[in-house]
C-alpha positions as CSV (number, residue, x, y, z in Angstrom):
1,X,-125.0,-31.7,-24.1
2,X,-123.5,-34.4,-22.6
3,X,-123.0,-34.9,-18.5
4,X,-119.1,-33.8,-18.8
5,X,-120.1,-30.5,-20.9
6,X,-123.0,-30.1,-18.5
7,X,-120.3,-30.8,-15.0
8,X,-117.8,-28.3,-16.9
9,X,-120.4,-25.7,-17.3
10,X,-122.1,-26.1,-13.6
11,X,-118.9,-25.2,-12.5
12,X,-117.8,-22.4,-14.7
13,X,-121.5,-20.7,-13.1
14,X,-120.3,-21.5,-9.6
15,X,-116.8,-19.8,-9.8
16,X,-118.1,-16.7,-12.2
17,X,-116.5,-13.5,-10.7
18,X,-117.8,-11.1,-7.9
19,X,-121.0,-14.1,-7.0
20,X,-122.9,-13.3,-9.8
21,X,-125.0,-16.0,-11.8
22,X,-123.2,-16.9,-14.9
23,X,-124.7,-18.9,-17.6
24,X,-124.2,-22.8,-17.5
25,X,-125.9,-22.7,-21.7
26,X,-123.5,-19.7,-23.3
27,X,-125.4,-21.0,-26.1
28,X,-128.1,-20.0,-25.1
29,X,-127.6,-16.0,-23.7
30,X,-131.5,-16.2,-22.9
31,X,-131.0,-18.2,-20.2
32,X,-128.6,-16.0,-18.5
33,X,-129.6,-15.0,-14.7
34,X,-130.6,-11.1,-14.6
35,X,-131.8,-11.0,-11.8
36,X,-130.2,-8.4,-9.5
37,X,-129.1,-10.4,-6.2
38,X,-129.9,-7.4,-3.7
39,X,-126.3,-6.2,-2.2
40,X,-125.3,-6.0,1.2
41,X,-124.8,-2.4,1.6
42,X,-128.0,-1.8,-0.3
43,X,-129.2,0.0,2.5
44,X,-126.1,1.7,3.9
45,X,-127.8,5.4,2.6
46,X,-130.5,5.2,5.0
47,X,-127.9,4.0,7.7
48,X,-125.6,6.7,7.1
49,X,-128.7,9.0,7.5
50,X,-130.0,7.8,10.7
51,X,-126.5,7.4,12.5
52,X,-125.3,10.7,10.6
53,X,-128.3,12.1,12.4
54,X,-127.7,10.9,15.5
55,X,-124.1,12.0,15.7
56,X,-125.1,15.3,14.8
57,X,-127.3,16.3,17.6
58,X,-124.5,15.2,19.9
59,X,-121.6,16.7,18.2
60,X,-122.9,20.0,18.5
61,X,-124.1,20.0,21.8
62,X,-120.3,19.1,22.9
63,X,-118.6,21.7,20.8
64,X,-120.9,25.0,20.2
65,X,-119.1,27.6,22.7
66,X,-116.1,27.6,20.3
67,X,-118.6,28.0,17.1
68,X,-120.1,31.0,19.1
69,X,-116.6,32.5,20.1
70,X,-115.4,32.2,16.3
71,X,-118.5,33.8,14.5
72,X,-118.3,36.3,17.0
73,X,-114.2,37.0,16.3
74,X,-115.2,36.8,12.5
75,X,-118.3,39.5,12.7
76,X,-116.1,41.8,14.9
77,X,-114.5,45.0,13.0
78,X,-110.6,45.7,12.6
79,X,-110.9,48.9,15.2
80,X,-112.7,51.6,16.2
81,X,-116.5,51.3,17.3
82,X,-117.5,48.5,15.4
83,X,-114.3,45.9,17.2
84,X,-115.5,44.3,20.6
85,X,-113.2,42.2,21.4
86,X,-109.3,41.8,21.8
87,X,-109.6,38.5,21.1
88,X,-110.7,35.1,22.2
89,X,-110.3,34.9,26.3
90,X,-111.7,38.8,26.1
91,X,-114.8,37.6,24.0
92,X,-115.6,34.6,26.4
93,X,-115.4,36.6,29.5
94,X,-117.2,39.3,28.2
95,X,-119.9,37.6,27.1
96,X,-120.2,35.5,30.4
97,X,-120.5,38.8,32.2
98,X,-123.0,40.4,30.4
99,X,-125.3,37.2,29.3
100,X,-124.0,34.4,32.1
101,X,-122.1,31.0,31.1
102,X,-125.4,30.3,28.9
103,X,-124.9,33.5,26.3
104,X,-122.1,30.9,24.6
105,X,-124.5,28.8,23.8
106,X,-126.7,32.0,21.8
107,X,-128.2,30.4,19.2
108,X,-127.6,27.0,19.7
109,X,-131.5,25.9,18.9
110,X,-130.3,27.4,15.5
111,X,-127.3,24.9,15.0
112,X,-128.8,22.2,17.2
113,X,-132.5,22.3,14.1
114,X,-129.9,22.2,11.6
115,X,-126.9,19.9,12.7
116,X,-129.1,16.8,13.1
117,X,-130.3,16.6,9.1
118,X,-127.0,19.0,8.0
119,X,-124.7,15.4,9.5
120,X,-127.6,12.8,8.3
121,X,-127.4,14.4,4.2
122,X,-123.8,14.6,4.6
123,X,-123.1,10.9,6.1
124,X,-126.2,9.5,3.8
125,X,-124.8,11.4,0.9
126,X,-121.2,10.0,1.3
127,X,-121.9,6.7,2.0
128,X,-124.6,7.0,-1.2
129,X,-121.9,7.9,-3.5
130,X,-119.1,6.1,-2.1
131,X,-121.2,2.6,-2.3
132,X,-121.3,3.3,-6.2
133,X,-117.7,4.5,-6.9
134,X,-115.9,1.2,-4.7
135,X,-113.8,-0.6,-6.7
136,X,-114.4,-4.4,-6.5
137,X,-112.8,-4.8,-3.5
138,X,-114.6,-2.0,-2.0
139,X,-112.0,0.5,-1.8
140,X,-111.6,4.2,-3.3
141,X,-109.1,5.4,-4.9
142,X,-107.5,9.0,-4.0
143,X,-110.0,10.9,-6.9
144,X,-113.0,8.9,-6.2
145,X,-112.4,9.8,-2.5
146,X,-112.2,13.6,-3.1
147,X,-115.4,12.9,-5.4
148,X,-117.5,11.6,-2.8
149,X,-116.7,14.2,-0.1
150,X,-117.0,17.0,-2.4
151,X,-120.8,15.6,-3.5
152,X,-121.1,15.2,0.5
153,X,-120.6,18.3,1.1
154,X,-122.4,20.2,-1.9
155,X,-125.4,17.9,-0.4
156,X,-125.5,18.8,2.9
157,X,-124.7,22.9,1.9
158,X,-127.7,23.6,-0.6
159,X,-130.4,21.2,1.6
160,X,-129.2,22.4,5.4
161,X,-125.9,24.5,6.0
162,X,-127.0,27.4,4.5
163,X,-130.4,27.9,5.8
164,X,-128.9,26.9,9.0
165,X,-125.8,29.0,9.1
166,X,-127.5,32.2,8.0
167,X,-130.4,32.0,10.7
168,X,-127.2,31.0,13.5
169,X,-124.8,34.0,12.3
170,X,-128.0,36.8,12.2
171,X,-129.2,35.5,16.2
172,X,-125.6,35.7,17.2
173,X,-125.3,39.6,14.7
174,X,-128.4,40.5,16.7
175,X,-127.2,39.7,19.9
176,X,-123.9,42.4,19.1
177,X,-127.0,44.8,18.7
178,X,-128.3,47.2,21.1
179,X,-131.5,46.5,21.0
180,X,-131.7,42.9,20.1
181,X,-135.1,41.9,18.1
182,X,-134.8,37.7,18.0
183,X,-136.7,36.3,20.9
184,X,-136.6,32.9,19.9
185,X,-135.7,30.8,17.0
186,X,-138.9,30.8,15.4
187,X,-139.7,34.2,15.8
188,X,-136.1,35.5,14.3
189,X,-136.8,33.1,11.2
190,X,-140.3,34.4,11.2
191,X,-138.8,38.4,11.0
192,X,-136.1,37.5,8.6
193,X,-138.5,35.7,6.0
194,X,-140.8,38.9,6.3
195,X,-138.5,41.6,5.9
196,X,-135.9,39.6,3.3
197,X,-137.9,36.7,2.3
198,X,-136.7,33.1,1.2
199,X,-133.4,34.6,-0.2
200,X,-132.9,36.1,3.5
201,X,-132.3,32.3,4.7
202,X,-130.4,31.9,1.4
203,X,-128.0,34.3,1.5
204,X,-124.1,33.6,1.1
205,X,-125.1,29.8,-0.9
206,X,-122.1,30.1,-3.3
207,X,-119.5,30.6,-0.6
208,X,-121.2,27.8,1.5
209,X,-121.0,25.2,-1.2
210,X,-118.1,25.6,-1.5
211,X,-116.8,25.7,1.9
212,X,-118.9,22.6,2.5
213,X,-118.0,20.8,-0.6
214,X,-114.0,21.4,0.2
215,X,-114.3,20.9,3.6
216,X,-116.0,17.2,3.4
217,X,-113.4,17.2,0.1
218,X,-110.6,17.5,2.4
219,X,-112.0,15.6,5.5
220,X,-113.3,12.2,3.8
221,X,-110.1,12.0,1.7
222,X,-107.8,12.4,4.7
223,X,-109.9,10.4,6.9
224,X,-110.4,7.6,4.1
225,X,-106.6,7.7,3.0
226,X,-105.6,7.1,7.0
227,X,-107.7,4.6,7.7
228,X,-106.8,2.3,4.5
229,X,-102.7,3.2,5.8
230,X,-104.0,1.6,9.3
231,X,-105.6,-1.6,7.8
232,X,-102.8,-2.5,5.5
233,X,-105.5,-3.7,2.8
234,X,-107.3,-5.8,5.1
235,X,-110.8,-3.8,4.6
236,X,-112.1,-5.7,7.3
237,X,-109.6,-4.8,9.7
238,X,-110.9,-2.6,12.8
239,X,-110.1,0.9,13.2
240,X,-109.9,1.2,17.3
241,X,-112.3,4.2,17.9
242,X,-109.3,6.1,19.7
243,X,-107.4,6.0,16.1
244,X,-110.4,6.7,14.4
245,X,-110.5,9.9,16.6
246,X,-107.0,11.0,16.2
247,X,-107.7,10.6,12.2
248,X,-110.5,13.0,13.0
249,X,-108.4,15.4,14.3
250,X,-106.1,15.5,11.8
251,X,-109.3,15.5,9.1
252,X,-110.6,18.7,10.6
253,X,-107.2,20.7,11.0
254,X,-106.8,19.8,7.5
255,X,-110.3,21.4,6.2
256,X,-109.3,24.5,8.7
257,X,-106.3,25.6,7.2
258,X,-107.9,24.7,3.5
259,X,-110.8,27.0,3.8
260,X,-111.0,29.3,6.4
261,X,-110.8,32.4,4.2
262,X,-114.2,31.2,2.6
263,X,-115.8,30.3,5.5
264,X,-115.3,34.0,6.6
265,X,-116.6,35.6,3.7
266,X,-119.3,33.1,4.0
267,X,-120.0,34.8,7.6
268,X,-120.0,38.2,6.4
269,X,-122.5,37.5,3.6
270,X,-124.5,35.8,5.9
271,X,-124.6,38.8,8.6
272,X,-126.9,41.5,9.1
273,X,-124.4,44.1,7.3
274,X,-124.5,41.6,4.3
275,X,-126.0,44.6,2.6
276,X,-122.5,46.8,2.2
277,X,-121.2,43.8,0.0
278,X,-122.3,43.3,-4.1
279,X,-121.5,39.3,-3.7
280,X,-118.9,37.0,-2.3
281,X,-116.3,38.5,-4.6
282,X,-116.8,42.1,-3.5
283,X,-116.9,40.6,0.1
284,X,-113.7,39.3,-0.4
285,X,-112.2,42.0,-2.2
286,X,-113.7,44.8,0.5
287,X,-112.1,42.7,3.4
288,X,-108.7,41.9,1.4
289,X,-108.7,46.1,1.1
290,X,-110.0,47.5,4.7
291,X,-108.2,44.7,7.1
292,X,-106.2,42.9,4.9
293,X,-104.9,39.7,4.0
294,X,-104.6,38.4,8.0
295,X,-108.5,39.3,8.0
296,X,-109.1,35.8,6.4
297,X,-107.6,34.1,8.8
298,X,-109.8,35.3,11.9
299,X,-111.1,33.0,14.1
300,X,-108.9,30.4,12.8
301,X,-107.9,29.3,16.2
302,X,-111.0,28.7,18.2
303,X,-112.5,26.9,14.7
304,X,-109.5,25.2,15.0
305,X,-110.0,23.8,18.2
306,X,-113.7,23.0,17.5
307,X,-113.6,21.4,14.5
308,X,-110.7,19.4,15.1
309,X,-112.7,18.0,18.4
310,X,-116.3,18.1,16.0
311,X,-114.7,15.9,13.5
312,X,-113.0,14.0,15.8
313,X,-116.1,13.1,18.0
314,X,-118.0,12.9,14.8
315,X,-116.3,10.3,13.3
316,X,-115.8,8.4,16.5
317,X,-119.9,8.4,17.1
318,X,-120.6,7.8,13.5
319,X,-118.3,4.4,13.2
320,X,-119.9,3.7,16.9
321,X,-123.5,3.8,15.2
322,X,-122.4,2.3,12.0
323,X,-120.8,-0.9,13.8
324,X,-123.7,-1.7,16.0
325,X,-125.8,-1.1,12.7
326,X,-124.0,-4.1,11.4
327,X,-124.6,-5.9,14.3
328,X,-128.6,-5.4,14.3
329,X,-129.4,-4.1,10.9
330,X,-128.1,-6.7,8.5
């Protein structure tokens, strides 16, 4: 090969696409560079696990009165003895009066055990699957973006939501009770895994996956979508943490009125009358007959409010972590 041939080839390895050795010899495949050059974002799983962490333990120390109030409204019966309340002003106040400002936050050990790995497989799931579906560019397209939320959230409901949310919703049943027999987190999970076993802690999984995996579905895409409208194309624009806020917002209404109706026959499995129901089909189909069609729809308003301000203050801590990550954790 002679020094021309050898220049032309030099440069032909410099310029090959995406920085990855070429081959100057194409002769020669042999000689071709292997080697996998370690990515940046190689370890953006573990970062999305320690700052999904973080922000979980926050979030739900902000916003768990309005998750109390709603599995409360959801629990209560359509009339007679079994209804409690009128609705959500009447449950606040009455459960301020009988337990003091703290009995909102019943069972918040319960939520506050669960939320911090619940947010860290979520977030470290997503950015997991996200970092191999990017497109060159490192973008997603619409289907790719609905992909990685749904494995998000199918992640973070088999390993933590539904232990989690079947422990929280029988402390706040038991509460309802007249003789209440949880005295502390540990000793509730310790009565439930004796009398019901594993499955006790496992009950209602098929509803929660999929209330998880459409509700991180719905949330990702919408937050994804408006923050690629914001930059224009310029993936390294910033997203002001005030927009990235408001995007939350919107992001959590979103997942509200997409799948409330299977987060509340997720609650009723979960309760301590789970018993009166076959399955989640015969959940639905009981409450569709006894209270009707509206019955889906209960507690739509304080989970609302709370998961428009959870998603909102999620995202907002998350991008907070994940930016100062990129600062000190190249």
């Amino acid at each position: 090969m002679d020094f021309i041939s050898f220049a032309q080839s030099m440069s032909n390895y410099k310029d090959s696409p995406k920085g990855v050795p070429g081959n100057p010899f194409p002769s020669r495949p042999w000689l071709q560079d292997r080697a996998a050059a370690a990515p940046a974002s190689s370890n953006i799983g573990v970062k999305g696990i320690i700052a999904g962490g973080i922000t979980g333990g926050i979030e739900i120390c902000i916003t768990y009165p309005t998750e109390y109030v709603k599995t409360q409204l959801q629990l209560d019966g359509k009339a007679g003895a079994g209804k409690q309340y009128s609705g959500i002003w009447d449950c606040v106040t009455k459960t301020v009066k009988t337990n003091g400002f703290f009995g909102l936050y019943r069972g918040l050990p319960v939520l506050l055990y669960g939320s911090i790995p619940k947010s860290a497989v979520r977030f470290g799931a997503f950015e997991t699957v996200k970092n191999q579906l990017v497109d060159a560019d490192g973008s997603l397209n619409a289907q790719r973006r609905l992909l990685a939320g749904l494995c998000a959230g199918i992640c973070e409901a088999i390993l933590a939501v539904t232990p989690m949310e079947t422990v929280k919703v029988k402390f706040i049943n038991d509460q309802r009770s007249a003789n209440p027999q949880f005295r502390s987190f540990f000793h509730g999970v310790k009565l439930i895994v004796k009398e019901q076993g594993l499955k006790g802690v496992y009950q209602g999984v098929v509803p929660t996956i999929m209330k998880q995996g459409s509700n991180q579905a719905i949330r990702f895409f919408v937050m994804e979508t408006m923050k690629d409208w914001y930059r224009g194309g310029d993936n390294n624009k910033q997203v002001p943490k005030v927009v990235v806020g408001i995007f939350g917002a919107c992001a959590g209404a979103a997942s509200v009125f997409g799948n409330t109706p299977i987060d509340v026959v997720k609650t009723r499995m979960q309760g301590l009358e789970a018993y009166k129901y076959k399955g989640s089909v015969d959940c639905a189909v009981q409450v569709w007959k006894k209270e009707g069609p509206r019955a889906f729809y209960k507690g739509t308003v304080p989970r609302l409010g709370r998961v428009c301000l959870d998603v909102a203050i999620t995202f907002m801590i998350y991008d907070s972590f994940m930016d100062l990550f990129k600062k000190v954790w190249p």
